[in-house]
DRENDO-1510 file (C-alpha; in Angstrom, 1 decimal, always signed):
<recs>
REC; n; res; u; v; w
REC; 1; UNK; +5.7; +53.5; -227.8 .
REC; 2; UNK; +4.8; +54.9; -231.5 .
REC; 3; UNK; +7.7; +56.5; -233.7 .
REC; 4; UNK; +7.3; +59.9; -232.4 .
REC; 5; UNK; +8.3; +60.7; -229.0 .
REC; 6; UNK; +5.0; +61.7; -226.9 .
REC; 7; UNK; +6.3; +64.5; -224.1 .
REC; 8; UNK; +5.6; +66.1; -220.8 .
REC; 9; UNK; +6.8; +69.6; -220.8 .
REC; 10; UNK; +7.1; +70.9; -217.4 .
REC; 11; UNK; +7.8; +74.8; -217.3 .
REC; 12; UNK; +6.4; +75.4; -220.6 .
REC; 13; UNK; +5.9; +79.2; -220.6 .
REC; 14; UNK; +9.8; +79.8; -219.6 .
REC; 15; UNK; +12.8; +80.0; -221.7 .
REC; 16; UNK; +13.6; +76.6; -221.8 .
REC; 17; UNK; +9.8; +75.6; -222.2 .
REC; 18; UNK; +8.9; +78.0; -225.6 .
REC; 19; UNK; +12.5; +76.5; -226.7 .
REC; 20; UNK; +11.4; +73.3; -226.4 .
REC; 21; UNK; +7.9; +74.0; -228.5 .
REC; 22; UNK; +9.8; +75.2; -231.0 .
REC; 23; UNK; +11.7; +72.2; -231.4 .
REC; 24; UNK; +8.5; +70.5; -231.2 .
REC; 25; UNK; +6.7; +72.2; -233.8 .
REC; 26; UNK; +9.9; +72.0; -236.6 .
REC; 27; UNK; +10.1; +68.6; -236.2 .
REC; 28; UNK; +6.3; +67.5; -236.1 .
REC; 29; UNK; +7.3; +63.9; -237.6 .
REC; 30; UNK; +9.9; +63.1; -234.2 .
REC; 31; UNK; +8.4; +64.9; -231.1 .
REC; 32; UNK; +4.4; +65.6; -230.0 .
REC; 33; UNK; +3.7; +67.6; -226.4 .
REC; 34; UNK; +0.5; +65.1; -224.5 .
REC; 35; UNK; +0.5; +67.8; -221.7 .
REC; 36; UNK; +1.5; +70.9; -220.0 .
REC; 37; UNK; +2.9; +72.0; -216.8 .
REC; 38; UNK; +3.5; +76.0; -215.6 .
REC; 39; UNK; +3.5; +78.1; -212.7 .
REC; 40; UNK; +0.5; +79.9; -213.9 .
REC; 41; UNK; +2.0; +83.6; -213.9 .
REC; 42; UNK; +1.1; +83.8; -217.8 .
REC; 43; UNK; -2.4; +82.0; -217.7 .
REC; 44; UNK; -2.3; +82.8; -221.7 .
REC; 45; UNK; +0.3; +81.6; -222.9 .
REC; 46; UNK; +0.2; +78.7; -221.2 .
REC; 47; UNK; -3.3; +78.1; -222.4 .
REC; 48; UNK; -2.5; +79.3; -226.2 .
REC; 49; UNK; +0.4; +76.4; -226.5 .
REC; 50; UNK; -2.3; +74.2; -225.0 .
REC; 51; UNK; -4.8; +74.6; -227.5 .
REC; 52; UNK; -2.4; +75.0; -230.4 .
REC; 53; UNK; -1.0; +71.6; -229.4 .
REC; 54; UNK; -4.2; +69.8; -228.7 .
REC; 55; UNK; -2.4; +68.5; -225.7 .
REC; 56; UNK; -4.5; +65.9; -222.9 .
REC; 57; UNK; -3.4; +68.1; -219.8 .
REC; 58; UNK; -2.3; +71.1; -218.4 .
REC; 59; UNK; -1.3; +71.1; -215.1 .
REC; 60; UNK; -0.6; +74.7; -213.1 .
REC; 61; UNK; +1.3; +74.7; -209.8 .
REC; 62; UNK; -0.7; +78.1; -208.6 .
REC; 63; UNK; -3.9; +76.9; -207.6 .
REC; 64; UNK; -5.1; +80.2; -207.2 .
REC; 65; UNK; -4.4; +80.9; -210.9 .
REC; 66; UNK; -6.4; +78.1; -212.3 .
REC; 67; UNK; -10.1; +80.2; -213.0 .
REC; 68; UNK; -7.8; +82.4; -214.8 .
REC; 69; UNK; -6.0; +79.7; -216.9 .
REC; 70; UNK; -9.4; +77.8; -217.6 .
REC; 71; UNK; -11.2; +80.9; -219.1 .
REC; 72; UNK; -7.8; +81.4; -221.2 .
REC; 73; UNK; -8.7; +77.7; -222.4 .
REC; 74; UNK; -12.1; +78.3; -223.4 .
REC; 75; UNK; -11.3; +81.2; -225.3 .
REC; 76; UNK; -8.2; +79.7; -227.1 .
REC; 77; UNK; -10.2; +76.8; -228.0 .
REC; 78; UNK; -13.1; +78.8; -229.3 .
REC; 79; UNK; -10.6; +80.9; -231.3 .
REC; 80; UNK; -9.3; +78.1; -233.2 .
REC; 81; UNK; -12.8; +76.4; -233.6 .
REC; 82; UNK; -13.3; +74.1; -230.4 .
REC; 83; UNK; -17.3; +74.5; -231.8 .
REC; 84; UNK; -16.8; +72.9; -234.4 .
REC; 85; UNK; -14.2; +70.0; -233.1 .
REC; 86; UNK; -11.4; +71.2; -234.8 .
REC; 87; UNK; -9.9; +72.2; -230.6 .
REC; 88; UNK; -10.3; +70.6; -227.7 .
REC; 89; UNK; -10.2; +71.5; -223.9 .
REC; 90; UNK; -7.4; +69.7; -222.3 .
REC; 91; UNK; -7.8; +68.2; -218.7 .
REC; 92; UNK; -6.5; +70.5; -216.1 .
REC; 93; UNK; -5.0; +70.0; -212.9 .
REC; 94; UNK; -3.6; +72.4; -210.1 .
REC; 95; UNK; -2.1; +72.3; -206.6 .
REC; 96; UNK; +1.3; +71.4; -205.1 .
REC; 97; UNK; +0.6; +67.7; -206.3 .
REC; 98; UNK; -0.6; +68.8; -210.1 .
REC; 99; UNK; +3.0; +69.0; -211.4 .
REC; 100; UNK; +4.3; +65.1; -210.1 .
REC; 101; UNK; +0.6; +64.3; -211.1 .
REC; 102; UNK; +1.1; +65.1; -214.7 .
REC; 103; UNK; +5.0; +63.7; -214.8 .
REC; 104; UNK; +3.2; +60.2; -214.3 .
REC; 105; UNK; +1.1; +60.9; -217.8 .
REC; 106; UNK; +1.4; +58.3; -220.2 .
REC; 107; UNK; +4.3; +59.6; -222.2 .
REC; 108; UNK; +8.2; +58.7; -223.1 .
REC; 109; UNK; +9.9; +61.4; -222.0 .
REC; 110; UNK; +9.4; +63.8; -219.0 .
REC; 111; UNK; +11.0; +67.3; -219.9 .
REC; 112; UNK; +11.5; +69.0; -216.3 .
REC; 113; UNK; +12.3; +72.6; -216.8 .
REC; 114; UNK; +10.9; +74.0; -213.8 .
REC; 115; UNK; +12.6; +76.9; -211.6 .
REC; 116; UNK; +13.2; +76.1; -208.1 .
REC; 117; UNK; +12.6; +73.0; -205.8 .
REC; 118; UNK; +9.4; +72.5; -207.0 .
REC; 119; UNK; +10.5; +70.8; -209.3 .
REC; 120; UNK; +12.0; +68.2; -207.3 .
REC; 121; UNK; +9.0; +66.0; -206.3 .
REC; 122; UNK; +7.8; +65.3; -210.2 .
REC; 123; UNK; +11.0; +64.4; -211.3 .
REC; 124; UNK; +11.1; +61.9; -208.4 .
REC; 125; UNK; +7.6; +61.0; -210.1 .
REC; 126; UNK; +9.0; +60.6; -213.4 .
REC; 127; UNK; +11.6; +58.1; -212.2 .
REC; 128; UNK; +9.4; +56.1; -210.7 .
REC; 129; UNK; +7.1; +55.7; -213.6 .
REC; 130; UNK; +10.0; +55.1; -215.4 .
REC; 131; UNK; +10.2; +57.5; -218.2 .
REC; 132; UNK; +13.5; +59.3; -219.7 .
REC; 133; UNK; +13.7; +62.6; -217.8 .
REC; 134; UNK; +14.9; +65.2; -219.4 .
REC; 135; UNK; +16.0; +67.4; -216.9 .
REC; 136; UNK; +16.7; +71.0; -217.3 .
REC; 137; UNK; +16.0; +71.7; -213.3 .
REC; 138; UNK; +18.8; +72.0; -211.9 .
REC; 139; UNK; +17.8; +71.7; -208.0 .
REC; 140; UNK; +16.7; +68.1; -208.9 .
REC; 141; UNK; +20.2; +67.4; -208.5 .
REC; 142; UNK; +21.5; +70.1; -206.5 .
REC; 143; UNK; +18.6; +69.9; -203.7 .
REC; 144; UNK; +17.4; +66.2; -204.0 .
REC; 145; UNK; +20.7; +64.4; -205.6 .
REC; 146; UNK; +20.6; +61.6; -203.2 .
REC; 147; UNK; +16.9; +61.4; -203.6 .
REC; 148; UNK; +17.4; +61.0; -207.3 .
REC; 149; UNK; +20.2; +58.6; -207.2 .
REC; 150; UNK; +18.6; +55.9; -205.3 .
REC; 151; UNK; +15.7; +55.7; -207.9 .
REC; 152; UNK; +17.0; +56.9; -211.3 .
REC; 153; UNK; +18.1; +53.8; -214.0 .
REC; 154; UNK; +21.4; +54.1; -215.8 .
REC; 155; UNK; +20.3; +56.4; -219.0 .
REC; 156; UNK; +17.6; +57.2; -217.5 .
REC; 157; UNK; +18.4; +61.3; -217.2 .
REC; 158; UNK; +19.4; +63.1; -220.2 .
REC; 159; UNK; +20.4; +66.6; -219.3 .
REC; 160; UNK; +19.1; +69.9; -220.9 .
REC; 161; UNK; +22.1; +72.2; -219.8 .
REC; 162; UNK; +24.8; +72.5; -222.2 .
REC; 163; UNK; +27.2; +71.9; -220.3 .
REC; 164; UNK; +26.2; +68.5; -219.2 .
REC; 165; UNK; +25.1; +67.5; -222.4 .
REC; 166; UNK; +28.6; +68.7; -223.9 .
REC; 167; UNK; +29.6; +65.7; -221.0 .
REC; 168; UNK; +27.3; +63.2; -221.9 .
REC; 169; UNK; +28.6; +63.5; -225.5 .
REC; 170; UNK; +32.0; +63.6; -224.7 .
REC; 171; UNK; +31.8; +60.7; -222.3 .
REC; 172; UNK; +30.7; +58.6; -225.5 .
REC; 173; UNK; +34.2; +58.5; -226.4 .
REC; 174; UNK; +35.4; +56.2; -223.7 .
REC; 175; UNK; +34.3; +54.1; -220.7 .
REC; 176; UNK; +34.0; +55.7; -216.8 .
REC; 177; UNK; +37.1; +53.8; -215.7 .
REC; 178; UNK; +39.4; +56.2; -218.7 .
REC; 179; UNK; +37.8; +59.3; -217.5 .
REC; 180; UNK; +40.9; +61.6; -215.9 .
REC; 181; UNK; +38.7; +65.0; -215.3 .
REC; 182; UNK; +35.3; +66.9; -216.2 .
REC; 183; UNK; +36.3; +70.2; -217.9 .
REC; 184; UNK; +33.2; +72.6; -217.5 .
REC; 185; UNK; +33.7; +75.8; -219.0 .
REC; 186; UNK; +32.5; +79.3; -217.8 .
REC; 187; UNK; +31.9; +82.0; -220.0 .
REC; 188; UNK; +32.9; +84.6; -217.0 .
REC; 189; UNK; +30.1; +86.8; -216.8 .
REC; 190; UNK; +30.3; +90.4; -216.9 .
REC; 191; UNK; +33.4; +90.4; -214.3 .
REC; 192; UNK; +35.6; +88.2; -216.0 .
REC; 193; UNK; +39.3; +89.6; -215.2 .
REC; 194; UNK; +38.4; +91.9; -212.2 .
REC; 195; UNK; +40.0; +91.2; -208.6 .
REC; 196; UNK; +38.1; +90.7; -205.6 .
REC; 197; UNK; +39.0; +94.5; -204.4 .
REC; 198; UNK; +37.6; +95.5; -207.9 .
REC; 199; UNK; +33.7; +93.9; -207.1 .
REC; 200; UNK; +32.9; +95.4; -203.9 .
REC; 201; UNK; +30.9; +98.4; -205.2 .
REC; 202; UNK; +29.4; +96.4; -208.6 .
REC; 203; UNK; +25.9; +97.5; -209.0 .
REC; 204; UNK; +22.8; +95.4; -210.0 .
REC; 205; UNK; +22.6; +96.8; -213.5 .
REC; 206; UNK; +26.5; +95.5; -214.1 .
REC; 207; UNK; +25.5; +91.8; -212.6 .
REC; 208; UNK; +22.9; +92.0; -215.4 .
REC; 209; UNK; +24.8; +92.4; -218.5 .
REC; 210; UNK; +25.8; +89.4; -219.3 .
REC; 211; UNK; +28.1; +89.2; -222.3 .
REC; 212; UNK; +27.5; +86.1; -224.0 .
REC; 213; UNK; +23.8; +84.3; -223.1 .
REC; 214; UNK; +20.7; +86.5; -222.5 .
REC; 215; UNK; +19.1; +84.4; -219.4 .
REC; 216; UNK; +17.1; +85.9; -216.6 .
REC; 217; UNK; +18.1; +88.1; -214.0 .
REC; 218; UNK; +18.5; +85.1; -211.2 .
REC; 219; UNK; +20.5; +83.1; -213.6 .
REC; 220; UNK; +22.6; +86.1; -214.8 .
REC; 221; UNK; +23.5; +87.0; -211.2 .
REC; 222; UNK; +24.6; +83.5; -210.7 .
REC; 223; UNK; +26.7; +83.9; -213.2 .
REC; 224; UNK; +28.6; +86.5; -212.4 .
REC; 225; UNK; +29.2; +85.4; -209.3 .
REC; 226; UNK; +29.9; +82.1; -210.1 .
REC; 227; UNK; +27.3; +80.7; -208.4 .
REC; 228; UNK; +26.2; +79.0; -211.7 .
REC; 229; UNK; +28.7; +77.1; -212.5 .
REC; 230; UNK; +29.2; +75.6; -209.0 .
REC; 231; UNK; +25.6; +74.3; -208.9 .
REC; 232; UNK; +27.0; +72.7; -212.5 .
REC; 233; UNK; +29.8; +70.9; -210.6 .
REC; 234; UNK; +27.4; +69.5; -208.1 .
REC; 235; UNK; +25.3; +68.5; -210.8 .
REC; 236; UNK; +28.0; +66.9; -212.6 .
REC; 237; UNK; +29.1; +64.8; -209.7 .
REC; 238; UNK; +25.4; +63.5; -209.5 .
REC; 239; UNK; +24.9; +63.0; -213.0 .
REC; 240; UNK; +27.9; +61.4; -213.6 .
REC; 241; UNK; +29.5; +59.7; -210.7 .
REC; 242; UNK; +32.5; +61.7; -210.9 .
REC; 243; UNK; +34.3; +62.7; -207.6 .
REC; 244; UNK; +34.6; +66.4; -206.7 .
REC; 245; UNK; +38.4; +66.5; -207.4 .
REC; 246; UNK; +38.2; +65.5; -210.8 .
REC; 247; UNK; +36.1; +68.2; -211.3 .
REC; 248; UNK; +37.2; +71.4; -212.4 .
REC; 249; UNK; +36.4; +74.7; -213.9 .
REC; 250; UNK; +38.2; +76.6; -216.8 .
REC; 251; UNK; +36.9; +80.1; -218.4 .
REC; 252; UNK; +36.5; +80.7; -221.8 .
REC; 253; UNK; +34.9; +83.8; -222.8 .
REC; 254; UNK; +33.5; +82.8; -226.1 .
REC; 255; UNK; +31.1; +80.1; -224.9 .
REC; 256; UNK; +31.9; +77.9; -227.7 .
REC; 257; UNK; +33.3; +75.0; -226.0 .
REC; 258; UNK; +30.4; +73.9; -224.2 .
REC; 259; UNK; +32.6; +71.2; -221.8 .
REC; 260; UNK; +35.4; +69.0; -222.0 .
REC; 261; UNK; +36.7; +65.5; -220.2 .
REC; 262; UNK; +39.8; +64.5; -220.3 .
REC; 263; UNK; +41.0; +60.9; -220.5 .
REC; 264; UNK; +43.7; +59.3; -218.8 .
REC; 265; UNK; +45.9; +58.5; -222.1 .
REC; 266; UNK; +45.4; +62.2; -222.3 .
REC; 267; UNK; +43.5; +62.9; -224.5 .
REC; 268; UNK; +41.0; +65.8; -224.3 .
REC; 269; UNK; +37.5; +65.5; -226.1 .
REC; 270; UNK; +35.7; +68.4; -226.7 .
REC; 271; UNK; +32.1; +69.7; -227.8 .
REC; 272; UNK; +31.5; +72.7; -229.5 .
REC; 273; UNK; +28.8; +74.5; -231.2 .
REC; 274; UNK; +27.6; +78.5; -231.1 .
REC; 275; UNK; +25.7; +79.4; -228.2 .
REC; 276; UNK; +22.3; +78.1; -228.9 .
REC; 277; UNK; +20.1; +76.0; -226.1 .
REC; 278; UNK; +18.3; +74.7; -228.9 .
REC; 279; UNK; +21.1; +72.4; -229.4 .
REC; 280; UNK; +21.1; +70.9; -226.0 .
REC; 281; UNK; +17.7; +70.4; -225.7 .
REC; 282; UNK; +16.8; +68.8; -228.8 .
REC; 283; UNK; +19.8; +66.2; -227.9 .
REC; 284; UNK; +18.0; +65.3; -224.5 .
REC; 285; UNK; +14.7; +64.7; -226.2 .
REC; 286; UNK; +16.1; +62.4; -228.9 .
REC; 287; UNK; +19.0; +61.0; -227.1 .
REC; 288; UNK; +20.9; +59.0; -228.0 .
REC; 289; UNK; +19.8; +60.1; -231.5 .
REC; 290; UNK; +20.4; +63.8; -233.2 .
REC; 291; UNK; +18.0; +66.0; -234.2 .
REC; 292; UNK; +19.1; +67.2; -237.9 .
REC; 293; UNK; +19.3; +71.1; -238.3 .
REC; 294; UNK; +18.5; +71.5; -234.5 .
REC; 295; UNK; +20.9; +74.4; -234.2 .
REC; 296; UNK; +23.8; +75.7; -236.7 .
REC; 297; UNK; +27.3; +74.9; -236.5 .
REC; 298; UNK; +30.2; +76.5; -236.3 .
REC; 299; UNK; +31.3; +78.3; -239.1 .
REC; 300; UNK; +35.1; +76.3; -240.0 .
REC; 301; UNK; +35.4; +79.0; -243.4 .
REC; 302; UNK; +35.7; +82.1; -240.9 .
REC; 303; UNK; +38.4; +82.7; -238.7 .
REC; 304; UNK; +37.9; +81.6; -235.0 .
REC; 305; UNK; +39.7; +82.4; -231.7 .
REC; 306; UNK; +38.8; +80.4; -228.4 .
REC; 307; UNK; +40.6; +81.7; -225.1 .
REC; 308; UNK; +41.0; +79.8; -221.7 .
REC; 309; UNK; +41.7; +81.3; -219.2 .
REC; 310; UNK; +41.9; +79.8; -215.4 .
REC; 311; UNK; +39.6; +80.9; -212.3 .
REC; 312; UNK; +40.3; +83.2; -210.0 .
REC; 313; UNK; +38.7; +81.4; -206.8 .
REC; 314; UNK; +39.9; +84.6; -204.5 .
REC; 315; UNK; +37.8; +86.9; -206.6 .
REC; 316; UNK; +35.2; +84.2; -207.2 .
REC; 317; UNK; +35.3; +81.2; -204.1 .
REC; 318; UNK; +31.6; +80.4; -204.7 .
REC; 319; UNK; +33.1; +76.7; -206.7 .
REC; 320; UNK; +35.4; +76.0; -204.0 .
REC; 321; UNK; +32.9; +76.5; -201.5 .
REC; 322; UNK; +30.4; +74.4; -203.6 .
REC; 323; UNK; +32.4; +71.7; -203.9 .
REC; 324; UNK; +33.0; +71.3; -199.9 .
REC; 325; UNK; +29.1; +71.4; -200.0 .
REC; 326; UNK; +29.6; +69.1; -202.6 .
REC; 327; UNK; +32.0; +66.2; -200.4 .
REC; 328; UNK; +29.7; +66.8; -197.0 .
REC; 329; UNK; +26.8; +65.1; -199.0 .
REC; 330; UNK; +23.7; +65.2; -197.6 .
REC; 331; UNK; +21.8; +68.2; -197.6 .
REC; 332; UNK; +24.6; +70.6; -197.8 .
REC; 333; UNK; +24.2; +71.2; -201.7 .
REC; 334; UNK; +20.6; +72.1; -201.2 .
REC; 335; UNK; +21.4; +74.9; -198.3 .
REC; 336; UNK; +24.0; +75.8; -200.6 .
REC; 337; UNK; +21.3; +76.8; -203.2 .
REC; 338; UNK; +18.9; +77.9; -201.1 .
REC; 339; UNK; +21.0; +80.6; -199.2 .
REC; 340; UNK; +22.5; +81.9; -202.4 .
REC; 341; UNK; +18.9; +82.5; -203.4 .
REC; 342; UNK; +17.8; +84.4; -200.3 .
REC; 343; UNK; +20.9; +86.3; -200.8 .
REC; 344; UNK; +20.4; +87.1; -204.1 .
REC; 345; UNK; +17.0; +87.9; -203.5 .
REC; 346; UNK; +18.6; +90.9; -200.9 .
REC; 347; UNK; +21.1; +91.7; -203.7 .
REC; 348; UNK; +18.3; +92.7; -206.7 .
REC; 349; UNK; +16.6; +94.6; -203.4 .
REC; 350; UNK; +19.4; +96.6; -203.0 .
REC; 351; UNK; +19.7; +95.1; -199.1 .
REC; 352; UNK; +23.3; +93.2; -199.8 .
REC; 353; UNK; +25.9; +93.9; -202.1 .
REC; 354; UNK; +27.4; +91.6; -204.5 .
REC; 355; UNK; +30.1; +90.0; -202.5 .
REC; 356; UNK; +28.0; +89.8; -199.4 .
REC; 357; UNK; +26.1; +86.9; -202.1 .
REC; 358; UNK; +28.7; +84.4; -201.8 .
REC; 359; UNK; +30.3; +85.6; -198.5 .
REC; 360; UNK; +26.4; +84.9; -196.7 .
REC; 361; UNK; +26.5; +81.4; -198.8 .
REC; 362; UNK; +29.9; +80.6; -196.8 .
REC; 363; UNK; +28.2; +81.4; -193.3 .
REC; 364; UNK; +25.0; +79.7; -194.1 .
REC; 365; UNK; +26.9; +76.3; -194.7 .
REC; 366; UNK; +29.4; +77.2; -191.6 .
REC; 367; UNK; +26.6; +77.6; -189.1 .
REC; 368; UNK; +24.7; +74.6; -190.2 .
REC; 369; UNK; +23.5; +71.6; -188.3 .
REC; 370; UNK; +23.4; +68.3; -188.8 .
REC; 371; UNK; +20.8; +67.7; -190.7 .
REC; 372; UNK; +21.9; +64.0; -191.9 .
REC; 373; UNK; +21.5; +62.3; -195.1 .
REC; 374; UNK; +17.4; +63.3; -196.3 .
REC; 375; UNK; +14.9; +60.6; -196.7 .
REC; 376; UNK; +12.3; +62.3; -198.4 .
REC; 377; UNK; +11.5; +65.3; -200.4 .
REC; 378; UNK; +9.8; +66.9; -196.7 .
REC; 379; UNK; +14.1; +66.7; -195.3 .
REC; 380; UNK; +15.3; +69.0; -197.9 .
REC; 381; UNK; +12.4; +71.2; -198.3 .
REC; 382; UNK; +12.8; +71.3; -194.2 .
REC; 383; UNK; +16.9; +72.1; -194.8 .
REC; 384; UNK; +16.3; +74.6; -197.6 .
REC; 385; UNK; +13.5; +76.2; -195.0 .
REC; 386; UNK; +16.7; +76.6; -192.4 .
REC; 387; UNK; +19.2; +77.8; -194.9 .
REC; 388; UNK; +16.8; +80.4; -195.6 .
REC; 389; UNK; +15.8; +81.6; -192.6 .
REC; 390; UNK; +19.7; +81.9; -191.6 .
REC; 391; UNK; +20.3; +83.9; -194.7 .
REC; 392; UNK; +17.7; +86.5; -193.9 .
REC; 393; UNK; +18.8; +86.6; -190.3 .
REC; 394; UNK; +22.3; +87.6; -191.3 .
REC; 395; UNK; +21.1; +90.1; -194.4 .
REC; 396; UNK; +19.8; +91.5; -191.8 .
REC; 397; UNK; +22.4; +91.8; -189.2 .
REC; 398; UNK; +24.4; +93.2; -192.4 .
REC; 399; UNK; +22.0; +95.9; -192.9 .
REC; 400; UNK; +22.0; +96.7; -189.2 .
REC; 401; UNK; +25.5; +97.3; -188.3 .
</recs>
């Protein structure tokens, strides 16, 4: 290992991914990107970080795209003068194999911010390479949590959300067996205050407009349903070892506090900062170290007031039934996540409306079948397969009555 951090960037044309380039590129001395991994729905993008990097591989999970992202390549590298040596063409890869391919390069830290369960299998890789993961997909642990567990290292994972990575740094201040509760915070979403009676005719447009963090639309919906902060919980509970019931939830509007744990002497230890994922991420790729100037502060010389408020889980259920998913283990998490993803899939189509979200999550996990506790990525790819296939069924029947 040299002084600067050499990095996999997995997702590299989404939010988190251009996030994490920035980071990269203010702090040239600390951080350098060796490859690349994206979808391949923006061929040039993808291809202009490449070549501005001078990174040894890009890897794109489309294989049909990969014509398209190689020509990108050979223009971006003749733009910046690959004729003359000052660019190089980067190794690519593609195919369902490409992305678990590249989290094997010869790196220290694996950034995983890929969407979906795709992302499952090369954070799998990473750990069994054995580099730090930083890991900003969440169905790693939502899908494949007892997958990761059985391989990952103490330390090994360093999470990008900031939630989670308000917990890591608040579990600094004392040791597992003093821990009393996990305190996520939830901004709310757009519905924050409204009764279950007061959803039922919520168009898509009002699920969109988020009040606090501009994410996209999948996200967004998650979050005003809830949905979002209940793949958290499970994600806490894998990340940390925490049970269920020492989990909980409290909303606070201003999205200051990013989480809290509580202690058993009672104290309460806190993180804040102003909403900012720059924060969060540049902690994961130095951790346990601090990136200086990575995001600003709060400001103490102005005036500041933080409201909590408690959840409503009749109006929003989807973390009470998440954490049942949650204590049935197994694959339960990942149908979980996989029906609420079908339905709101039906929900942007206009085929469901937004309490039929949550309320088709419920009977996706109530008809399920024993699936048993998965051995391999193919079991919860097979589960997910089921949960969505029972989701459409009952959109649907929905539609049809």
């Amino acid at each position: 290992m040299t002084d600067i951090r050499e990095i996999v960037l997995l997702g590299s044309t989404g939010s988190i991914g251009t996030q994490v380039i920035d980071i990269v590129r203010a702090n040239p001395d600390r951080f350098r990107i060796v490859a690349l991994g994206a979808g391949g729905s923006r061929p040039a993008l993808l291809a202009e970080q490449a070549i501005e990097l001078g990174v040894e591989a890009v890897a794109v999970a489309d294989a049909t795209a990969v014509e398209d992202v190689q020509l990108r390549l050979f223009a971006a590298a003749t733009e910046r003068g690959w004729t003359s040596g000052d660019a190089r063409i980067p190794k690519l890869v593609a195919g369902r194999s490409a992305m678990a391919e590249l989290a094997t390069w010869d790196a220290d830290t694996v950034l995983n911010a890929m969407d979906g369960s795709i992302g499952l299998e090369p954070t799998l890789a990473a750990l069994k390479a054995g580099r730090h993961l930083a890991l900003a997909n969440k169905e790693s642990l939502v899908a494949g949590g007892p997958l990761v567990r059985e391989i990952a290292k103490p330390g090994q994972i360093s999470p990008v959300d900031s939630e989670h990575s308000a917990l890591a740094q608040c579990l600094r201040s004392g040791t597992a067996e003093r821990v009393a509760k996990l305190v996520l915070t939830a901004s709310g979403g757009p519905f924050r205050g409204r009764s279950r009676d007061q959803l039922a005719d919520v168009t898509l447009d009002d699920a969109l407009a988020h009040p606090t963090w501009d994410m996209g639309p999948v996200v967004t919906i998650n979050s005003a349903t809830m949905v979002n902060k209940s793949l958290e919980i499970i994600e806490a509970h894998e990340l940390f070892g925490v049970d269920y019931d020492r989990i909980g939830v409290v909303v606070h509007p201003q999205s200051v506090i990013h989480s809290m744990v509580e202690f058993t002497d009672g104290s309460t230890i806190a993180q804040a900062s102003p909403p900012d994922m720059r924060l969060p991420i540049a902690h994961a790729l130095a951790w346990p170290d601090r990136v200086p100037g990575a995001a600003r502060p709060v400001d103490w010389t102005k005036a500041n007031d933080w409201h909590f408020e408690p959840l409503d889980e009749t109006a929003f259920p989807a973390v009470a039934i998440a954490k049942d998913a949650g204590k049935a283990g197994g694959v339960h998490p990942a149908l979980f996540n996989a029906a609420n993803e079908e339905a709101v899939a039906a929900f942007r189509d206009g085929r469901l409306p937004f309490l039929g979200i949550v309320d088709t999550v419920a009977a996706v996990l109530g008809a399920a079948p024993d699936f048993g506790r998965p051995g391999s990525v193919a079991d919860v790819l097979e589960a997910e397969s089921w949960a969505r296939s029972c989701a459409r069924q009952l959109v649907l029947d929905a539609s049809n009555r």
